[in-house]
Residue frames as a rotation matrix with the C-alpha (Angstrom) as fourth column:
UNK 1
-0.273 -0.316 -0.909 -42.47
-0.926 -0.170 0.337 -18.07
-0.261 0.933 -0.246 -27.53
UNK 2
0.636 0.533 0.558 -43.68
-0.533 0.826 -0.183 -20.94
-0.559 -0.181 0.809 -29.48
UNK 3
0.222 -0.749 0.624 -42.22
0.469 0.644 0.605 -24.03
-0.855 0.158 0.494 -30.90
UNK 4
0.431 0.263 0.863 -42.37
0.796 0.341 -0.501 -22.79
-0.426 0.903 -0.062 -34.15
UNK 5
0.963 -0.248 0.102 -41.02
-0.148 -0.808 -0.570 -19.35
0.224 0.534 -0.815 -33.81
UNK 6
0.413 -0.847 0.336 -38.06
-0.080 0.334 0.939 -21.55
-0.907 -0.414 0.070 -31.54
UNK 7
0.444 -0.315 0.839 -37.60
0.724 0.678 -0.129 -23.53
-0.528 0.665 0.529 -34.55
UNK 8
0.468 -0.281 0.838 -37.21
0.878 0.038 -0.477 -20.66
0.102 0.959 0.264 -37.03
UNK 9
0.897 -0.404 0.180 -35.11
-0.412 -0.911 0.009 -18.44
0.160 -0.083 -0.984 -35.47
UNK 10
0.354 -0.836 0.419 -32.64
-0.360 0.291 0.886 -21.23
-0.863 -0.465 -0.198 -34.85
UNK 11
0.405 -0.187 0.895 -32.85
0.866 0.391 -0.311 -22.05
-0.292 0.901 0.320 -38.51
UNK 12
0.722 0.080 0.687 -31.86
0.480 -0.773 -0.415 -18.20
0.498 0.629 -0.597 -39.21
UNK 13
0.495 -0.856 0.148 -29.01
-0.798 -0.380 0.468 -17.59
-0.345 -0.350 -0.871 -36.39
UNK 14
0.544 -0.705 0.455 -27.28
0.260 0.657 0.708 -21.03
-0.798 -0.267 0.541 -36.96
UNK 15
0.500 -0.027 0.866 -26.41
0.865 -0.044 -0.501 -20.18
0.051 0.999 0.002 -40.47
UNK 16
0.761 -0.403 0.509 -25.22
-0.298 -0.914 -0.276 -16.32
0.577 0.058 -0.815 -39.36
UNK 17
0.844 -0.439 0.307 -23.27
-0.283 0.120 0.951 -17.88
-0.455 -0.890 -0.023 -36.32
UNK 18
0.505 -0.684 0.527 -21.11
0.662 0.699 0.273 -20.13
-0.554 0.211 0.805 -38.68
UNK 19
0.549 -0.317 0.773 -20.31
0.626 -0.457 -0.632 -17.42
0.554 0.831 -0.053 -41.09
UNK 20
0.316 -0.599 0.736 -19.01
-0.329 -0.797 -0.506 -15.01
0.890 -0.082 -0.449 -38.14
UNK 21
0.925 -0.372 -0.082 -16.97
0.369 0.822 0.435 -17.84
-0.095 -0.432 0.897 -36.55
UNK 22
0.510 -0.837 -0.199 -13.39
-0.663 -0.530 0.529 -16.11
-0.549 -0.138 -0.825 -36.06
UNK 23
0.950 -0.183 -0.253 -10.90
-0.221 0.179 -0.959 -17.63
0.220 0.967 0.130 -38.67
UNK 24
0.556 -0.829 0.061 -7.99
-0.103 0.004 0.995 -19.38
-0.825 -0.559 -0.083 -37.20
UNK 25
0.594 -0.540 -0.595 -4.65
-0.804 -0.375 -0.462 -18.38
0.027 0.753 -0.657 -39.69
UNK 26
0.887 -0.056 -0.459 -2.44
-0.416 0.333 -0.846 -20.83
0.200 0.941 0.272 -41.44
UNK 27
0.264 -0.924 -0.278 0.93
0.741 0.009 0.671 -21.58
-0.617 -0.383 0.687 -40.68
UNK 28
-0.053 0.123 0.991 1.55
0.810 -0.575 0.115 -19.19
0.584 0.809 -0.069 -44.16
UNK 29
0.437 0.398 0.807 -0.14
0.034 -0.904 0.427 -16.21
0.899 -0.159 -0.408 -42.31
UNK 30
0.875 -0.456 -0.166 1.47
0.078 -0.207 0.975 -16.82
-0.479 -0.866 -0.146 -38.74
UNK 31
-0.194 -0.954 0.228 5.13
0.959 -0.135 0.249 -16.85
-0.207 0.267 0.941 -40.36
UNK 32
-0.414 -0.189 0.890 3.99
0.653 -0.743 0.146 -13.47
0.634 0.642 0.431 -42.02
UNK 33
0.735 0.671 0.101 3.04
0.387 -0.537 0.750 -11.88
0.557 -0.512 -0.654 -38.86
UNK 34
-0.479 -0.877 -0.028 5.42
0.557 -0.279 -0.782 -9.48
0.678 -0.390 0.623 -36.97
UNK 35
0.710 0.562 -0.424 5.70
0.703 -0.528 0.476 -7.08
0.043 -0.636 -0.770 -34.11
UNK 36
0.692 -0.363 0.624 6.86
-0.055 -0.888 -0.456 -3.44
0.720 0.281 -0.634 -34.35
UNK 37
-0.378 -0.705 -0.600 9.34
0.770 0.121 -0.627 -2.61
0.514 -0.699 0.497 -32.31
UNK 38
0.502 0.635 -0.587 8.82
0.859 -0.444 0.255 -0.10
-0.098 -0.632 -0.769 -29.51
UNK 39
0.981 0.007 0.195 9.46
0.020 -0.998 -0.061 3.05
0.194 0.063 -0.979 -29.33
UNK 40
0.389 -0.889 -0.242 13.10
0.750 0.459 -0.477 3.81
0.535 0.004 0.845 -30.09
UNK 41
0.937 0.344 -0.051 15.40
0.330 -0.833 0.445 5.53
0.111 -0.434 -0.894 -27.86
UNK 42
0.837 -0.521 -0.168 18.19
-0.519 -0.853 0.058 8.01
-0.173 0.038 -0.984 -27.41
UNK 43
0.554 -0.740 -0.383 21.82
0.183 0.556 -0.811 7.61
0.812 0.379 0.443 -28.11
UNK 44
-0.488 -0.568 0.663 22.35
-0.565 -0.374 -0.736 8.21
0.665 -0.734 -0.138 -24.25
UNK 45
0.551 0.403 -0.731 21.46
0.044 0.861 0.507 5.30
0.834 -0.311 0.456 -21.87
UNK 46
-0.320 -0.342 0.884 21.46
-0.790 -0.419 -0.448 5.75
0.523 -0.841 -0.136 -18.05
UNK 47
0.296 0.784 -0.545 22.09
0.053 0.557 0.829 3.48
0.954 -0.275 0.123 -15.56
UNK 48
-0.249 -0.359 0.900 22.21
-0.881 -0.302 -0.364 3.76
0.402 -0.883 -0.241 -11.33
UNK 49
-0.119 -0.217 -0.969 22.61
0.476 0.844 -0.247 1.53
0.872 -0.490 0.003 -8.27
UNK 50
0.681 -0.079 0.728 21.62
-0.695 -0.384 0.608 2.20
0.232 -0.920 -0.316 -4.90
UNK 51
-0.443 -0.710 -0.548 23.93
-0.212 0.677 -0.705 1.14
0.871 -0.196 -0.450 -2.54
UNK 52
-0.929 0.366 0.046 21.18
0.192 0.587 -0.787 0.81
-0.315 -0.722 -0.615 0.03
UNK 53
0.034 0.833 0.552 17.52
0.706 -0.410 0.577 1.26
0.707 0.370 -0.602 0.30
UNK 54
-0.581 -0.242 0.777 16.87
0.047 -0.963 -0.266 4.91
0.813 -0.118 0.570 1.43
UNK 55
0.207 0.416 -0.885 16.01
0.977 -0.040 0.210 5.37
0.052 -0.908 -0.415 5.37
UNK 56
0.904 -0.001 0.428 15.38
-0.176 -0.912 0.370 9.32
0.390 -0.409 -0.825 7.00
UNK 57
0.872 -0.489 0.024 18.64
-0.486 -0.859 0.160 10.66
-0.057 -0.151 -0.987 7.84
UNK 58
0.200 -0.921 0.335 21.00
-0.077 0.326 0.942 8.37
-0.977 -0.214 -0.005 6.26
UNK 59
-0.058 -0.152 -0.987 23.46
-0.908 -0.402 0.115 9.18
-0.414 0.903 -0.114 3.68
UNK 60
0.250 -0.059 0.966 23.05
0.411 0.910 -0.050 7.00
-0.877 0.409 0.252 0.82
UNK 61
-0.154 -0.719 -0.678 25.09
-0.523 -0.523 0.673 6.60
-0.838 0.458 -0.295 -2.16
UNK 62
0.678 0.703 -0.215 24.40
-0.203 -0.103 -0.974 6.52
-0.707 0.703 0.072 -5.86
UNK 63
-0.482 -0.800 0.356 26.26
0.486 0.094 0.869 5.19
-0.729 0.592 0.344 -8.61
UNK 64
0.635 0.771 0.048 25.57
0.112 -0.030 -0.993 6.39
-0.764 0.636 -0.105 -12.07
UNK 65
-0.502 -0.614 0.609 26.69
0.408 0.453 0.793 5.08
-0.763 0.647 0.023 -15.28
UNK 66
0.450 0.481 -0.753 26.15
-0.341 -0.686 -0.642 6.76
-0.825 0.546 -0.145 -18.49
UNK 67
-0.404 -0.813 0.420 26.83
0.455 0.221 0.863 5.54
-0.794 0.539 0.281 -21.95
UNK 68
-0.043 0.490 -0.871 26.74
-0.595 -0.713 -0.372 7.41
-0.803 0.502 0.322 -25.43
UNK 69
0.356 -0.142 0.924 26.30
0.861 0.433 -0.266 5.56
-0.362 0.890 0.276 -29.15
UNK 70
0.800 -0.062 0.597 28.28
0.440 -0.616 -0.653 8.37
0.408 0.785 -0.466 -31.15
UNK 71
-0.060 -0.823 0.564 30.91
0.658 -0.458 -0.598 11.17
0.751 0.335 0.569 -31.35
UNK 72
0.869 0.490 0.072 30.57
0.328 -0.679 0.657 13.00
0.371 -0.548 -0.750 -27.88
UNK 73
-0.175 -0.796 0.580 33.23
-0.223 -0.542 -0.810 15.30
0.959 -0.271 -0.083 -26.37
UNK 74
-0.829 -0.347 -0.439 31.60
0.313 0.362 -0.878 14.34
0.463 -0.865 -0.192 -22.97
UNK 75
0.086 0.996 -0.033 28.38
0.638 -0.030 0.769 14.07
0.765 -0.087 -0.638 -20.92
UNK 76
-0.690 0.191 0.698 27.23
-0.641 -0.610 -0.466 16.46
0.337 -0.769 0.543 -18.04
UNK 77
-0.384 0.557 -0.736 25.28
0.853 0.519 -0.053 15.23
0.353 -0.648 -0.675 -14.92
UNK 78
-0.553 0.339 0.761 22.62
-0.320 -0.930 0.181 17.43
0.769 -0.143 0.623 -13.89
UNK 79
-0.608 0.417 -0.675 20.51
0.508 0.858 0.072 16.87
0.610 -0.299 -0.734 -10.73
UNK 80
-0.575 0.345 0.742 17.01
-0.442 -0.894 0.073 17.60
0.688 -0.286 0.667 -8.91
UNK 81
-0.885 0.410 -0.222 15.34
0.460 0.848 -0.266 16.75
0.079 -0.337 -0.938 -6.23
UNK 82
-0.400 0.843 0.361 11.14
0.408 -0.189 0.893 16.82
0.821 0.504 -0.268 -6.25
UNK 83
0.875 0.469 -0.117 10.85
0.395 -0.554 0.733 18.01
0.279 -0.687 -0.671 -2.22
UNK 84
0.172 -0.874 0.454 14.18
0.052 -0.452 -0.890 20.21
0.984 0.176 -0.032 -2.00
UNK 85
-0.079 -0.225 0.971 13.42
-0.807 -0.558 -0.195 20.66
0.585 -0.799 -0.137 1.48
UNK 86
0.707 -0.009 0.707 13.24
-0.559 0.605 0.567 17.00
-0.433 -0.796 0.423 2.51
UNK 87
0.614 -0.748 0.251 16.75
0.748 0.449 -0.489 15.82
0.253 0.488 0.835 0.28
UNK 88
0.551 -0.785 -0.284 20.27
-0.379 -0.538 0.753 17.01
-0.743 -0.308 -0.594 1.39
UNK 89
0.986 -0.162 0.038 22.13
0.112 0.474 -0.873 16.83
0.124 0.865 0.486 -1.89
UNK 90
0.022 -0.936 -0.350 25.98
-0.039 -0.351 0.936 16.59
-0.999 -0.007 -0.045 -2.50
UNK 91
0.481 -0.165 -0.861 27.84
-0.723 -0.631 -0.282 17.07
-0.497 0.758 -0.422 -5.21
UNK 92
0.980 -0.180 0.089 27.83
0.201 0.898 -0.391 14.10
-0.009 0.401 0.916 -8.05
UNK 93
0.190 -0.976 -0.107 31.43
-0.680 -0.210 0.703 13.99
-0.708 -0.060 -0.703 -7.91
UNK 94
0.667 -0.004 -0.745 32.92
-0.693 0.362 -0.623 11.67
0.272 0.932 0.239 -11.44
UNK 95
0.405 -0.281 0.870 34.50
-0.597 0.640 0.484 8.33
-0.693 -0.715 0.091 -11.04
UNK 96
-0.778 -0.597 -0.198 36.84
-0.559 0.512 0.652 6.33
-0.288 0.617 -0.732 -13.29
UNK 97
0.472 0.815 0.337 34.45
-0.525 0.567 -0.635 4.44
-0.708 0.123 0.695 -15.69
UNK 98
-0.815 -0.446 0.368 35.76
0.047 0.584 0.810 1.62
-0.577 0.678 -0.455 -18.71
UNK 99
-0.562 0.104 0.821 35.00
0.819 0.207 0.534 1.05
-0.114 0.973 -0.202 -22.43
UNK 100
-0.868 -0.070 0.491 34.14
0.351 -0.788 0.507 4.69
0.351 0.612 0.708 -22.98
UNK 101
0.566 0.763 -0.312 31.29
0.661 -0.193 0.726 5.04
0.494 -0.617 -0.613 -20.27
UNK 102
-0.470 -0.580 0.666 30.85
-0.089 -0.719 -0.689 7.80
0.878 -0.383 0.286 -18.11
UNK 103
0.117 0.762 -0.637 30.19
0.746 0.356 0.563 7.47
0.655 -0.541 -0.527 -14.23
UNK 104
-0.213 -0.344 0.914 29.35
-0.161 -0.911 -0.380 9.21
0.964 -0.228 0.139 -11.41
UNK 105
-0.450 0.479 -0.754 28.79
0.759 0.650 -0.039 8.97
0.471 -0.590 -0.656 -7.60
UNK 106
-0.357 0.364 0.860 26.21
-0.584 -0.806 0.099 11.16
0.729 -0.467 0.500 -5.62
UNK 107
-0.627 0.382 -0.678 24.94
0.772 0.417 -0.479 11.31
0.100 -0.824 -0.557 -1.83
UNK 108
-0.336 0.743 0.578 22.04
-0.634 -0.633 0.445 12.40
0.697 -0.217 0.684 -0.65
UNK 109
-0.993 0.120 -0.002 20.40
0.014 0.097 -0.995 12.44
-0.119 -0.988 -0.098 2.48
UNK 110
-0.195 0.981 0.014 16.59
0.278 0.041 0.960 11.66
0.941 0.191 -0.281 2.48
UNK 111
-0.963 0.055 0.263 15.58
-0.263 -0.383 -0.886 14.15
0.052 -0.922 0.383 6.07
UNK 112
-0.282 0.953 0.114 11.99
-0.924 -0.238 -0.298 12.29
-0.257 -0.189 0.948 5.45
UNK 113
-0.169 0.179 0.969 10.02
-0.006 0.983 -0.183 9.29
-0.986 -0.037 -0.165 5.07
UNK 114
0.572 0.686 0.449 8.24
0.669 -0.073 -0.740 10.74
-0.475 0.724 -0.500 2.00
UNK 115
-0.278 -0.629 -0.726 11.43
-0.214 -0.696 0.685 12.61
-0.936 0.346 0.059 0.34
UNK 116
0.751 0.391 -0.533 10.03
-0.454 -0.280 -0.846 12.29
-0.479 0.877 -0.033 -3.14
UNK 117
0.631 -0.364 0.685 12.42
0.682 0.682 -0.266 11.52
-0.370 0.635 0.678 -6.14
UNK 118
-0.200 -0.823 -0.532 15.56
-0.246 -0.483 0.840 12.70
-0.948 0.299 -0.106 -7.68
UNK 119
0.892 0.307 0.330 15.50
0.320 0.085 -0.944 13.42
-0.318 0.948 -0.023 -11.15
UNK 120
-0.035 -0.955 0.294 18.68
0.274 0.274 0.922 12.76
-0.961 0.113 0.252 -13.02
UNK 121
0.952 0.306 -0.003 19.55
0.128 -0.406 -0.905 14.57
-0.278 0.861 -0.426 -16.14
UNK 122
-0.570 -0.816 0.095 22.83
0.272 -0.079 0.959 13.40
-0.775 0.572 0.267 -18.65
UNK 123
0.798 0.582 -0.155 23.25
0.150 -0.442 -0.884 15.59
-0.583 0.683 -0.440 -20.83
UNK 124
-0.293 -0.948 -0.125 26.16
0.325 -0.222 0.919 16.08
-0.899 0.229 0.373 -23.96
UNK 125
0.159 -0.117 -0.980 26.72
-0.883 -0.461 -0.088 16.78
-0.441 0.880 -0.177 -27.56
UNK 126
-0.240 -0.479 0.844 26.55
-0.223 0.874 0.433 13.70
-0.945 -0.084 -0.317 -29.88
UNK 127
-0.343 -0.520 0.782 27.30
0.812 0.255 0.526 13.76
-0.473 0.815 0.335 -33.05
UNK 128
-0.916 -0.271 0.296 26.67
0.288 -0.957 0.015 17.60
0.279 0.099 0.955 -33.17
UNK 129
-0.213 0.950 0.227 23.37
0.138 -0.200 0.970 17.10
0.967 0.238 -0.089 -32.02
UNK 130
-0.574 0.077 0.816 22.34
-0.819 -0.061 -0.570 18.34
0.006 -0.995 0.098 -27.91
UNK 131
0.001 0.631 -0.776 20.55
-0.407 0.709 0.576 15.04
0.913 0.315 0.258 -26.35
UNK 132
-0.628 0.231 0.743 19.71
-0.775 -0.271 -0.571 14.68
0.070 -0.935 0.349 -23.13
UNK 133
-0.122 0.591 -0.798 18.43
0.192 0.802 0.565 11.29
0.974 -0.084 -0.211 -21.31
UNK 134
-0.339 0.017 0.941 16.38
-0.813 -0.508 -0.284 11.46
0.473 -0.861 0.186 -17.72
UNK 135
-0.406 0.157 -0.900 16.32
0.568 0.815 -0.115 9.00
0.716 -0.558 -0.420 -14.91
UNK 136
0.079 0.427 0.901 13.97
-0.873 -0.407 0.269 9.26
0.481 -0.808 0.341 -11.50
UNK 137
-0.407 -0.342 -0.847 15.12
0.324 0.813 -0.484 7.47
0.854 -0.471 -0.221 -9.03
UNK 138
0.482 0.803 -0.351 13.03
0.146 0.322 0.936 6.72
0.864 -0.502 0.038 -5.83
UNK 139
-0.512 -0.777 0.367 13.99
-0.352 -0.199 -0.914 8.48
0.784 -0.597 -0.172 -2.73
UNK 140
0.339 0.935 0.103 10.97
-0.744 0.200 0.637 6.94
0.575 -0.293 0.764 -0.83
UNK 141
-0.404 -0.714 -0.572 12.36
-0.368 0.699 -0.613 4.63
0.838 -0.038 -0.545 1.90
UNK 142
0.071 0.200 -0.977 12.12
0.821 0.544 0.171 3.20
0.566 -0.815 -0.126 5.86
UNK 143
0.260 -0.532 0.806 12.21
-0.040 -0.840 -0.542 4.93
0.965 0.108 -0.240 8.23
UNK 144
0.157 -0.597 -0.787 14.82
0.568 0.706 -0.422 4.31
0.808 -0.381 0.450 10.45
UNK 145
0.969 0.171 0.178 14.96
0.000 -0.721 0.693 5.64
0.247 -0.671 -0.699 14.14
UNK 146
0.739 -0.572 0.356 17.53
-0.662 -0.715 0.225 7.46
0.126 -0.402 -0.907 15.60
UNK 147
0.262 -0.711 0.653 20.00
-0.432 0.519 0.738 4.27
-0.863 -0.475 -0.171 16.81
UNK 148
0.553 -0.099 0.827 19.30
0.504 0.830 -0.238 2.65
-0.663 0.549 0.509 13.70
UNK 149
0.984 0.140 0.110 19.95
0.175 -0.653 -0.737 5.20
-0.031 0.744 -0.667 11.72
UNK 150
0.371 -0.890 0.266 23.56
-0.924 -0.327 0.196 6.21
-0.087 -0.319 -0.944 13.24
UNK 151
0.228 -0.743 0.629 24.41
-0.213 0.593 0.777 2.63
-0.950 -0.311 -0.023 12.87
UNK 152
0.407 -0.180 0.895 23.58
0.862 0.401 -0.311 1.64
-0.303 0.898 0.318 9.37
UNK 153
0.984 -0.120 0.133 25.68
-0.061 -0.923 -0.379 5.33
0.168 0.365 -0.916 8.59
UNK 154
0.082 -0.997 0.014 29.15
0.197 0.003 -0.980 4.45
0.977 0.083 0.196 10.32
UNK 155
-0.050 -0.061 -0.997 28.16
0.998 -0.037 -0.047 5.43
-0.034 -0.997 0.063 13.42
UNK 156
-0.953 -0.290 0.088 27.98
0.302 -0.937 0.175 9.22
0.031 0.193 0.981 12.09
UNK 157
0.052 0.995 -0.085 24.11
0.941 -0.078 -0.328 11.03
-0.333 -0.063 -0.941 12.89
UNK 158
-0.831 0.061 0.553 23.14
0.396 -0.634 0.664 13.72
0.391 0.771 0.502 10.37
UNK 159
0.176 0.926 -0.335 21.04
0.698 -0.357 -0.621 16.50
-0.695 -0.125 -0.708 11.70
UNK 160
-0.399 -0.015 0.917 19.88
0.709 -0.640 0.298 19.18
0.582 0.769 0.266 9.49
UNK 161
0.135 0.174 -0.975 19.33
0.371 -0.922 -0.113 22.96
-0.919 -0.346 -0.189 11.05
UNK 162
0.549 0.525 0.650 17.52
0.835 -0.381 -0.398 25.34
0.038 0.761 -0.648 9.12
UNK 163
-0.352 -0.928 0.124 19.62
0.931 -0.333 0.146 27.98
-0.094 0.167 0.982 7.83
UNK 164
0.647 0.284 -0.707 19.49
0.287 -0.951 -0.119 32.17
-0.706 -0.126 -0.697 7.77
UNK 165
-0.344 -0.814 0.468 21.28
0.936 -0.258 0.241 33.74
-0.076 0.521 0.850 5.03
UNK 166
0.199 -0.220 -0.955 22.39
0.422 -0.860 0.286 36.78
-0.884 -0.460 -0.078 5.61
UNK 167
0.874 -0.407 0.266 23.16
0.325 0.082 -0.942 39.21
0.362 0.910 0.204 2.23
């Protein structure tokens, strides 16, 4: 290229360059900027607690706390797990909760390394309306041989034997 077409193409971008120079805003225009809020959510709000992290054939226990915003006669606790055959569930059994929360405690046994996830569903009536709020809660843990396993339990070892039902 020669000097001359150098010359007059820099005489024809320098001019476009300044014009589409990004515009820094005002103090004016930053005050009048906002951010949406996110995405709002239910008038049921779940929260849980391991009480350990989850190892192959020890029970571990679950807290879960539920609260409602509104008129509810009372929540329900519903639970699945995603590999039925590598989770030994018990029954969430309900636990004194304060200021109008509702808790609950479940065990479950994780009989794998890879036991998938538990999928928590509270569910009630609030202000006449059904509403329903889900938690998954990571059943994925160590895994803990055989000595360990009986100690960090109480000293109690959990085998599972597959089962025949008769009708």
């Amino acid at each position: 290229m020669s000097t001359r077409a150098t010359l007059a193409l820099l005489v024809v971008a320098l001019p476009i360059a300044a014009v589409a120079a990004p515009r820094t805003l005002g103090e004016s225009a930053r005050a009048a900027h906002f951010e949406l809020p996110g995405k709002p959510t239910g008038p049921i709000a779940v929260d849980y607690r391991l009480t350990a992290v989850p190892a192959v054939g020890v029970p571990l226990a679950i807290a879960i706390t539920a609260r409602a915003d509104g008129e509810t006669a009372g929540l329900r606790l519903e639970t699945s797990a995603s590999q039925p055959r590598d989770v030994l569930l018990a029954v969430p059994t309900a636990v004194a909760a304060r200021d109008g929360a509702h808790a609950w405690e479940l065990t479950v046994v994780p009989l794998a390394p890879d036991a998938g996830y538990l999928t928590v569903v509270v569910t009630g009536e609030i202000d006449g309306v059904s509403q329903a709020r889900t938690v998954t809660i990571a059943l994925r843990g160590s895994e803990a041989p055989p000595a360990a396993a009986a100690a960090l339990g109480g000293g109690e070892t959990l085998i599972a034997l597959p089962v025949l039902e008769t009708p």
